[in-house]
ZADO-1210 file (C-alpha; in nm, 4 decimals, padded with zeros to 6 digits):
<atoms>
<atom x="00.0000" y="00.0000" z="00.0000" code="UNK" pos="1"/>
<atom x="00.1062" y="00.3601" z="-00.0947" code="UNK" pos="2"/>
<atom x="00.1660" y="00.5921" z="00.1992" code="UNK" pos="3"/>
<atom x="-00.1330" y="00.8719" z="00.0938" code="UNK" pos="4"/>
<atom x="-00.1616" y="01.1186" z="00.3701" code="UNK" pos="5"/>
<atom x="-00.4674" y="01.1921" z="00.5558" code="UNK" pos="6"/>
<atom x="-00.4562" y="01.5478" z="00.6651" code="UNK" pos="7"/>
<atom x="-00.6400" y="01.6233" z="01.0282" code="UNK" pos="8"/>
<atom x="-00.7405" y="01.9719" z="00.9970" code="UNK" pos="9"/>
<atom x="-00.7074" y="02.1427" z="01.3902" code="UNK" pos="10"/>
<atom x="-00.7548" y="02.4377" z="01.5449" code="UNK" pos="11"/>
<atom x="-00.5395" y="02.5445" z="01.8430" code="UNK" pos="12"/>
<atom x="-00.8029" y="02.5345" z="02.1468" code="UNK" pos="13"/>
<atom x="-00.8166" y="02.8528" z="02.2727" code="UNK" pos="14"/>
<atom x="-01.0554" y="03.0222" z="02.4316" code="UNK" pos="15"/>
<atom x="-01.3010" y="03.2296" z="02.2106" code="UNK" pos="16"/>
<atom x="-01.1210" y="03.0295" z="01.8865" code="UNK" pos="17"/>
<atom x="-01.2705" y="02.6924" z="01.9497" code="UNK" pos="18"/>
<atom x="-01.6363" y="02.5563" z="01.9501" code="UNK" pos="19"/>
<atom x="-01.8360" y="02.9000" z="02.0124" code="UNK" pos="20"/>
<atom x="-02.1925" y="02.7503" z="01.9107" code="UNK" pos="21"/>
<atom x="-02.1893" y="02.5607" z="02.1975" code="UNK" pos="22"/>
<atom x="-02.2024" y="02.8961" z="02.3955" code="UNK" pos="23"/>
<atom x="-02.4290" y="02.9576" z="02.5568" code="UNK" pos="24"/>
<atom x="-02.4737" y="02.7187" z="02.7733" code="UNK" pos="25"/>
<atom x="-02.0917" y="02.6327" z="02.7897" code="UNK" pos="26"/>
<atom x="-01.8267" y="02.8952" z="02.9015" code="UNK" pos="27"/>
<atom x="-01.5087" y="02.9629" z="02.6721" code="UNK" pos="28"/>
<atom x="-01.2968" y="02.7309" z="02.8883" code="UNK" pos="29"/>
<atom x="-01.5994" y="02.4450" z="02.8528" code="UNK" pos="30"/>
<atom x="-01.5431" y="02.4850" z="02.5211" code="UNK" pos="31"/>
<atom x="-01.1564" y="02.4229" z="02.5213" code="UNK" pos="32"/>
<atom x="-01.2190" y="02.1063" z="02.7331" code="UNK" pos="33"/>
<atom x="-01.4717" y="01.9795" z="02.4636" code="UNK" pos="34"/>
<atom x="-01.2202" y="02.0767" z="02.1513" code="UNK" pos="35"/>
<atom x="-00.9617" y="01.8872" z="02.2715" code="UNK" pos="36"/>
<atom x="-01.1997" y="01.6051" z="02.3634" code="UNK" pos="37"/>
<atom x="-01.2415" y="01.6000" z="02.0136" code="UNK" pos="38"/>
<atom x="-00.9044" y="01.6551" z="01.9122" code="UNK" pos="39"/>
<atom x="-00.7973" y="01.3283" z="02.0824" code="UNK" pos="40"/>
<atom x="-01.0969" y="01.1605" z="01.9834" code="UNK" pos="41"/>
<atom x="-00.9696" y="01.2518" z="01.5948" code="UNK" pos="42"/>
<atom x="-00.6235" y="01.1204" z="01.6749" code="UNK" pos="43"/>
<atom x="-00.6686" y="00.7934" z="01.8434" code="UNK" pos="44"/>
<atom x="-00.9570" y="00.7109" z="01.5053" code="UNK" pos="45"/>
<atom x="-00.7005" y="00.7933" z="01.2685" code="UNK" pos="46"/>
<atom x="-00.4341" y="00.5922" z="01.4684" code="UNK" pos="47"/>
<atom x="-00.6692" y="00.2954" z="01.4214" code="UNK" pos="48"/>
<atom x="-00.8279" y="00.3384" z="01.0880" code="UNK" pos="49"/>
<atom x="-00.6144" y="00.5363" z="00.8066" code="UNK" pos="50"/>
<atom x="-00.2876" y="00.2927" z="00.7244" code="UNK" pos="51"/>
<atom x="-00.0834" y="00.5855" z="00.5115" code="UNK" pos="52"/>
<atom x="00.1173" y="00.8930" z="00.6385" code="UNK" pos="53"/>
<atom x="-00.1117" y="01.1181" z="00.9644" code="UNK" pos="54"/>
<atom x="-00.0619" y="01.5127" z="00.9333" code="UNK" pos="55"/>
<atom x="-00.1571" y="01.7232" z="01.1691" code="UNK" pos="56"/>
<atom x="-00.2808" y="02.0129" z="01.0200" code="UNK" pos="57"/>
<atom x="-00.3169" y="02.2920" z="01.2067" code="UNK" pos="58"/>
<atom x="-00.3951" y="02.6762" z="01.2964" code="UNK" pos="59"/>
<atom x="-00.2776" y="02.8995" z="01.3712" code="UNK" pos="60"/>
<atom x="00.0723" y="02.7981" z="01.4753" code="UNK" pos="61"/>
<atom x="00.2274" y="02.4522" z="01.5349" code="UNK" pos="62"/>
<atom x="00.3761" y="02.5230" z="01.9045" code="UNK" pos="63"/>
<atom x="00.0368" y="02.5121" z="02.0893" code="UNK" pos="64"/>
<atom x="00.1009" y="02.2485" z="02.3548" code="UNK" pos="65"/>
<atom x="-00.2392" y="02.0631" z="02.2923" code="UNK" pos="66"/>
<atom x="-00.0649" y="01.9586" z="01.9558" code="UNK" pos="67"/>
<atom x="00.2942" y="01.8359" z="02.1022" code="UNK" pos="68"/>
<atom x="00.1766" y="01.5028" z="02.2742" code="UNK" pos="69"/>
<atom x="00.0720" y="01.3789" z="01.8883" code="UNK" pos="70"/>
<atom x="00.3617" y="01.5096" z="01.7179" code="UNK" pos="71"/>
<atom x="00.5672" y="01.2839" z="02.0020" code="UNK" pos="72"/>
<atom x="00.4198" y="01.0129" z="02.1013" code="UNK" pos="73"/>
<atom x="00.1996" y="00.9403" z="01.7703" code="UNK" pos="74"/>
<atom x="00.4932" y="01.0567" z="01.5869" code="UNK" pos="75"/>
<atom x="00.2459" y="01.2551" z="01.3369" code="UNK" pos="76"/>
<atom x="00.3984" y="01.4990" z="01.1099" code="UNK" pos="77"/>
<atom x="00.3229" y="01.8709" z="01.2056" code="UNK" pos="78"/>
<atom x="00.2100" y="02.1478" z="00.8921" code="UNK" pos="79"/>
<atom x="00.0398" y="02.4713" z="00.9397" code="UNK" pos="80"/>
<atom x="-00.2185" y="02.6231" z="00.7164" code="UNK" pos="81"/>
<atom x="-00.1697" y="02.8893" z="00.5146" code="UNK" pos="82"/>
<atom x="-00.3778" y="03.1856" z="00.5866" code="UNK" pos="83"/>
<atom x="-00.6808" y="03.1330" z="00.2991" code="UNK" pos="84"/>
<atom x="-01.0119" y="02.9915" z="00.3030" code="UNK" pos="85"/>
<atom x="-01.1353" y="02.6764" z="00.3997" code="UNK" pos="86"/>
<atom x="-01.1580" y="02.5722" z="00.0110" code="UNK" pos="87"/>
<atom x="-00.8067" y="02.6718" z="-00.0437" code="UNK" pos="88"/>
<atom x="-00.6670" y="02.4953" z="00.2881" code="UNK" pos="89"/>
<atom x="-00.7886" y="02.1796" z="00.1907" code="UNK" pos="90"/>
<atom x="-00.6993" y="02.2437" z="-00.1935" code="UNK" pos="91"/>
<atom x="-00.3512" y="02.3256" z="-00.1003" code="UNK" pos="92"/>
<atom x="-00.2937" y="02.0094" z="00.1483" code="UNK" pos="93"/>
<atom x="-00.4503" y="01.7837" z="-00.1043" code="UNK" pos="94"/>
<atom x="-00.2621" y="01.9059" z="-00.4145" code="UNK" pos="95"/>
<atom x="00.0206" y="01.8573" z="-00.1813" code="UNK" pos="96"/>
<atom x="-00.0957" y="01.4672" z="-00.1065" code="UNK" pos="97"/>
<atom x="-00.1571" y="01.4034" z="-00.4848" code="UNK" pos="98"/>
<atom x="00.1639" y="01.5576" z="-00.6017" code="UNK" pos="99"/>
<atom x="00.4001" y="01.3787" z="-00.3141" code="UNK" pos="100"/>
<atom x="00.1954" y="01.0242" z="-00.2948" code="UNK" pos="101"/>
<atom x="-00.0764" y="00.9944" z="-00.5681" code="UNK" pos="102"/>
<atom x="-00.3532" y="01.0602" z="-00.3272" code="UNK" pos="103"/>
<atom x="-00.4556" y="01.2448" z="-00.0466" code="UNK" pos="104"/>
<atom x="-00.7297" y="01.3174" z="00.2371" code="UNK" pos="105"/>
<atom x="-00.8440" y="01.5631" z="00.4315" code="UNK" pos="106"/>
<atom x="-01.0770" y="01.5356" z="00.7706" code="UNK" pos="107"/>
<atom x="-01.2184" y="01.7601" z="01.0152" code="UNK" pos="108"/>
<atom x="-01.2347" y="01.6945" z="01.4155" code="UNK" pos="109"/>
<atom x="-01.5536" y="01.7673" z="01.4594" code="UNK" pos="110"/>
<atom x="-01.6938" y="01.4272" z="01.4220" code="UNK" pos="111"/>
<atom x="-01.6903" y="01.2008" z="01.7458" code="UNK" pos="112"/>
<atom x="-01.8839" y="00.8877" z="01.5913" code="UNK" pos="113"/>
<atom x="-01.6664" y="00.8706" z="01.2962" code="UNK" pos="114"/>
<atom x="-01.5339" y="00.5397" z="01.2992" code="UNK" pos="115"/>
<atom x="-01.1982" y="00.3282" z="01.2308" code="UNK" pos="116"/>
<atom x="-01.3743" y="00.1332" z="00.9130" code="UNK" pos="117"/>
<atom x="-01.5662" y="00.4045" z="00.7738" code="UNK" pos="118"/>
<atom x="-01.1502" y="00.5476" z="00.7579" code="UNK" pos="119"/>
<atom x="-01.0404" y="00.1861" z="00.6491" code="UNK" pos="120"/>
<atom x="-01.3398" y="00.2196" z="00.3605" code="UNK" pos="121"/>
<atom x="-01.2139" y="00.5737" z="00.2478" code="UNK" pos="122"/>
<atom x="-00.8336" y="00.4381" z="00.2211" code="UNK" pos="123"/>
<atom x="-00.9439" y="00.1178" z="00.0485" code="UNK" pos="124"/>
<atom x="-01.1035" y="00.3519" z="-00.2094" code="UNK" pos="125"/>
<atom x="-00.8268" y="00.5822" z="-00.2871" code="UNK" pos="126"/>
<atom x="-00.6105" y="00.2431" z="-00.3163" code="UNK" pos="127"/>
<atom x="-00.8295" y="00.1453" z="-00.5944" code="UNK" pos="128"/>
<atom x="-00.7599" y="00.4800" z="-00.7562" code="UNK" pos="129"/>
<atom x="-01.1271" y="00.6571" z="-00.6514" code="UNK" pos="130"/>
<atom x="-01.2196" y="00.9601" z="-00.4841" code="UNK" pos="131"/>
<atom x="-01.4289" y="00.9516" z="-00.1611" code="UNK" pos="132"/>
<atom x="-01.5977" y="01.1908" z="00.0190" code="UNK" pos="133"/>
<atom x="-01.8033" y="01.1642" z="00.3601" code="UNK" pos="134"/>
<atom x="-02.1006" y="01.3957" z="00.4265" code="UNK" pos="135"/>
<atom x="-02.2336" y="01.5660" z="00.7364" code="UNK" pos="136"/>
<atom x="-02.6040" y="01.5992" z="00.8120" code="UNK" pos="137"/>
<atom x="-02.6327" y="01.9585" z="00.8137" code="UNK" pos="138"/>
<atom x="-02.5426" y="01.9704" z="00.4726" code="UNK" pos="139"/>
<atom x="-02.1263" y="01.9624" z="00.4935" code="UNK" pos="140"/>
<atom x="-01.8628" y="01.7164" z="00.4604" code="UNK" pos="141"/>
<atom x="-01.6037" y="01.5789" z="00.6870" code="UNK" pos="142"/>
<atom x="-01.3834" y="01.3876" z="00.5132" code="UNK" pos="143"/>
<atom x="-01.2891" y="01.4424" z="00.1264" code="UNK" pos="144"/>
<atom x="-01.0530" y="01.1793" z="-00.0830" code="UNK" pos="145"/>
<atom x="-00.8797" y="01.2668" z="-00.3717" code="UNK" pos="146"/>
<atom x="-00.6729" y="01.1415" z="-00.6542" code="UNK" pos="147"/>
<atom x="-00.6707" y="01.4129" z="-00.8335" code="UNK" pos="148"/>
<atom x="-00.7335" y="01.7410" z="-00.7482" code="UNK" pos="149"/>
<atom x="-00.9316" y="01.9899" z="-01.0597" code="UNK" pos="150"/>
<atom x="-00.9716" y="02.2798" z="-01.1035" code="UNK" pos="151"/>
<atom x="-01.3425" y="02.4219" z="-00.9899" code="UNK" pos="152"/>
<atom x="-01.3862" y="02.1590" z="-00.7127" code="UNK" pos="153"/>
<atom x="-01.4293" y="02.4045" z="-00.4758" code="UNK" pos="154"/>
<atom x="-01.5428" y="02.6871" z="-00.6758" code="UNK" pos="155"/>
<atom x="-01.8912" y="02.8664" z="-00.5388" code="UNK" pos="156"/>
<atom x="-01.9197" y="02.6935" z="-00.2049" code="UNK" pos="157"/>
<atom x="-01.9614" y="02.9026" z="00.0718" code="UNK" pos="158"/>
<atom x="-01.8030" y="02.7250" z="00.3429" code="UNK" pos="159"/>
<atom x="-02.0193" y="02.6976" z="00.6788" code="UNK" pos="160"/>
<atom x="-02.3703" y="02.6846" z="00.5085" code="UNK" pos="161"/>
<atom x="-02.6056" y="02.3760" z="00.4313" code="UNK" pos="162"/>
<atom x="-02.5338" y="02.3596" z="00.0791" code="UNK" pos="163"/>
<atom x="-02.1304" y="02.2780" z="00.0746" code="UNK" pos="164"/>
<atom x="-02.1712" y="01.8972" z="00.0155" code="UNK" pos="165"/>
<atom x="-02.4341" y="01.9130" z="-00.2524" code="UNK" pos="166"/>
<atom x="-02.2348" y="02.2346" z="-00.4410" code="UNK" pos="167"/>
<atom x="-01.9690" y="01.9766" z="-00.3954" code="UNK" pos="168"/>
<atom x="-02.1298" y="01.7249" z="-00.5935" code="UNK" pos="169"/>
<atom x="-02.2567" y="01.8944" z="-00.8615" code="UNK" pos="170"/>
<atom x="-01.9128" y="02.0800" z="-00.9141" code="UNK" pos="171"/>
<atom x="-01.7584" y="01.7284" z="-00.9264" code="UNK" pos="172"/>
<atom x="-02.0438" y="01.5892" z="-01.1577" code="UNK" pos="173"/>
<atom x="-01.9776" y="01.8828" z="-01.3708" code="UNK" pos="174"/>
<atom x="-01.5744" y="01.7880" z="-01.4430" code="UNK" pos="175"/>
<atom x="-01.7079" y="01.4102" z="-01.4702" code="UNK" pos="176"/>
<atom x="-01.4793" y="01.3399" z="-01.1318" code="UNK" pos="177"/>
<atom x="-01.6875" y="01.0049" z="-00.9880" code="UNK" pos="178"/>
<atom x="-01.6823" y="01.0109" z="-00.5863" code="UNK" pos="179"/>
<atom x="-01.7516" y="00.7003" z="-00.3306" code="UNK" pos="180"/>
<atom x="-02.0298" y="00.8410" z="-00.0662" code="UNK" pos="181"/>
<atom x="-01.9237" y="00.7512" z="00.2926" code="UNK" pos="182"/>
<atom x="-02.1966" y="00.6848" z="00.5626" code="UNK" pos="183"/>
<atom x="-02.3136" y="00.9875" z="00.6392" code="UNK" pos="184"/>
<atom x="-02.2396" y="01.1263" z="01.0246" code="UNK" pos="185"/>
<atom x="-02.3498" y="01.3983" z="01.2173" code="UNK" pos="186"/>
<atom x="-02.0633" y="01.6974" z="01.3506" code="UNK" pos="187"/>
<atom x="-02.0746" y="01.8012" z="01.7253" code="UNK" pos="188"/>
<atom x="-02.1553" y="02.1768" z="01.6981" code="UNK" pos="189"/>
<atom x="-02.4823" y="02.2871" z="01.9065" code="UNK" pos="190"/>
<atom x="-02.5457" y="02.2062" z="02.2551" code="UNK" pos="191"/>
<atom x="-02.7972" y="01.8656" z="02.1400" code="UNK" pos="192"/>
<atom x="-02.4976" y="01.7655" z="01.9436" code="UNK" pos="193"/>
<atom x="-02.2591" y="01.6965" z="02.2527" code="UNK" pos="194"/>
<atom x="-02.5212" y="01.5202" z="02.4817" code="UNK" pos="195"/>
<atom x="-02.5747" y="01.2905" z="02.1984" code="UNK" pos="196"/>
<atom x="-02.2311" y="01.1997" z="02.1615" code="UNK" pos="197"/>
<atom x="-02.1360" y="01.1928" z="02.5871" code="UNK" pos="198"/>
<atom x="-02.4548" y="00.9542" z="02.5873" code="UNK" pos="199"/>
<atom x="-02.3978" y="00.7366" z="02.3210" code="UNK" pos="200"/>
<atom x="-02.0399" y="00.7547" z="02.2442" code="UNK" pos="201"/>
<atom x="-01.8115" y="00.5572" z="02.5198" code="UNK" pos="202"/>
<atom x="-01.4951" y="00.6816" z="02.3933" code="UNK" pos="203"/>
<atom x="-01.5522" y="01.0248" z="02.3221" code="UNK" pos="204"/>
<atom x="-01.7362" y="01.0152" z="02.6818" code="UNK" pos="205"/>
<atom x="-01.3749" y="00.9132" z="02.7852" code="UNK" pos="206"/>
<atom x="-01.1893" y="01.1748" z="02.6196" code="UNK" pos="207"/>
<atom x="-01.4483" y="01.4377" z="02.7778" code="UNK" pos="208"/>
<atom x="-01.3380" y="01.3067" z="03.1320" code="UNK" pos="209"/>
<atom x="-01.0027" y="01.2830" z="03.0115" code="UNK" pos="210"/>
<atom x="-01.0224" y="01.6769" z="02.9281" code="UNK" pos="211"/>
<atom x="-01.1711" y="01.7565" z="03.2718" code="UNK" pos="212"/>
<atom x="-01.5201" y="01.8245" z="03.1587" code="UNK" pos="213"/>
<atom x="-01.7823" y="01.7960" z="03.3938" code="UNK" pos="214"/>
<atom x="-02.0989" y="01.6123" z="03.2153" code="UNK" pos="215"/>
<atom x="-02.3511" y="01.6610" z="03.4857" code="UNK" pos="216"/>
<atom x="-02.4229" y="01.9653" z="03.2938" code="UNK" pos="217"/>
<atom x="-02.5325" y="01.7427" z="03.0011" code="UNK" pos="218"/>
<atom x="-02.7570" y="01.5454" z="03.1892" code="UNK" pos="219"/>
</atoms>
C-alpha cells in the first residue's frame, strides 16, 4: 500500500477560537475542554483506521502544547495552514498529497462517531484509484478523498452553510470526477450535538473526562 496522507485539519483550542456555538450554555474554557476532547478523539480514530502517512494540520501555529503530545508520542507529522479559506486549505494540502503520494485526504475533528472502518473504507477507495468523500447531516462534509485534485472543485461553495456537500457534488459531476459516498455522520456543533455523543459515544465520553469536563451539565 502507498503511503497517501490523511490530513487532520485542527484548530489550536483557545478560548473564544474553538467551539463558540456551543455557547451559551458552555463557558469559553468548557469549550476548550470539549475541543480537545475532540481533538484526541480525531487522533486515536485515525491511529486505528487510516494505514498511510497522519498530518496534523493545524492553525494557527504549530507550538500550541495541545498539539505536542501527537507530534511525540503518535509521531504525526506537524504542517500549518496557510492563511486562505477553507476551500483553499484543503486544496492546497490535497494538491500537496496528490503531487508527493498519488492521493490524499483531508478530515475535520468535529466528528466524534466517525469510525476506524468508515476510515479503512475511504483508504481502500483511494487504493483502488477513486475519490471519496463523507457527508455531514447539516449539509457539509467531513472527510474528502482525492486522486486528483481539478480545477473548480471548490469553486462557489460558501463554506459553513447547508449547501457545501451538494455544491460539492454537482461541481464534481460537472468535471465528470466520480466520488464514493461515505456513511453519512453527524458533527458536534450545538449544545444537542454533545449530549448525543457523551450519551452514546463511550470513547468520546472518555476523552471528555479525560479533558476535565464535567458532564452533569449534560444530563
Amino acid at each position: 500500500m502507498t503511503a497517501m496522507p490523511l490530513y487532520l485539519f485542527a484548530k489550536a483550542p483557545e478560548p473564544g477560537r474553538v467551539k463558540r456555538r456551543l455557547m451559551p450554555p458552555l463557558d469559553q474554557s468548557q469549550t476548550v475542554q470539549v475541543a480537545e476532547a475532540l481533538l484526541r478523539q480525531a487522533v486515536d480514530t485515525v491511529e486505528h483506521g487510516w494505514f498511510g502517512q497522519k498530518v496534523l494540520n493545524v492553525s494557527p501555529d504549530t507550538s500550541h502544547p495541545a498539539f505536542s503530545p501527537y507530534a511525540q508520542g503518535y509521531r504525526w507529522r506537524m504542517r500549518l495552514q496557510p492563511e486562505a479559506d477553507l476551500g483553499e486549505r484543503m486544496r492546497e494540502a490535497l494538491q500537496e498529497g496528490v503531487d508527493s503520494s498519488g492521493g490524499a485526504a483531508v478530515l475535520g475533528t468535529d466528528i466524534p462517531a466517525l469510525t476506524p472502518e468508515i476510515l479503512r473504507q475511504a483508504f481502500q477507495a483511494l487504493q483502488a484509484g477513486q475519490q471519496v468523500v463523507g457527508p455531514c447531516q447539516d449539509g457539509g462534509f467531513y472527510l474528502l478523498g482525492l486522486r486528483q485534485v481539478p480545477p473548480g472543485l471548490f469553486e462557489g461553495i460558501q463554506w459553513g452553510g447547508t449547501e457545501v456537500y451538494a455544491r460539492l457534488m454537482e461541481n464534481a459531476r460537472e468535471l465528470l470526477l466520480p466520488i464514493q459516498v461515505l456513511p453519512t455522520l453527524s458533527d458536534c456543533d450545538y449544545f444537542d450535538d454533545l449530549k448525543w455523543a457523551s450519551r452514546n459515544l463511550d470513547g468520546f465520553r472518555q476523552k471528555l473526562d479525560r479533558a476535565g469536563f464535567d458532564r452533569g451539565m449534560l444530563s
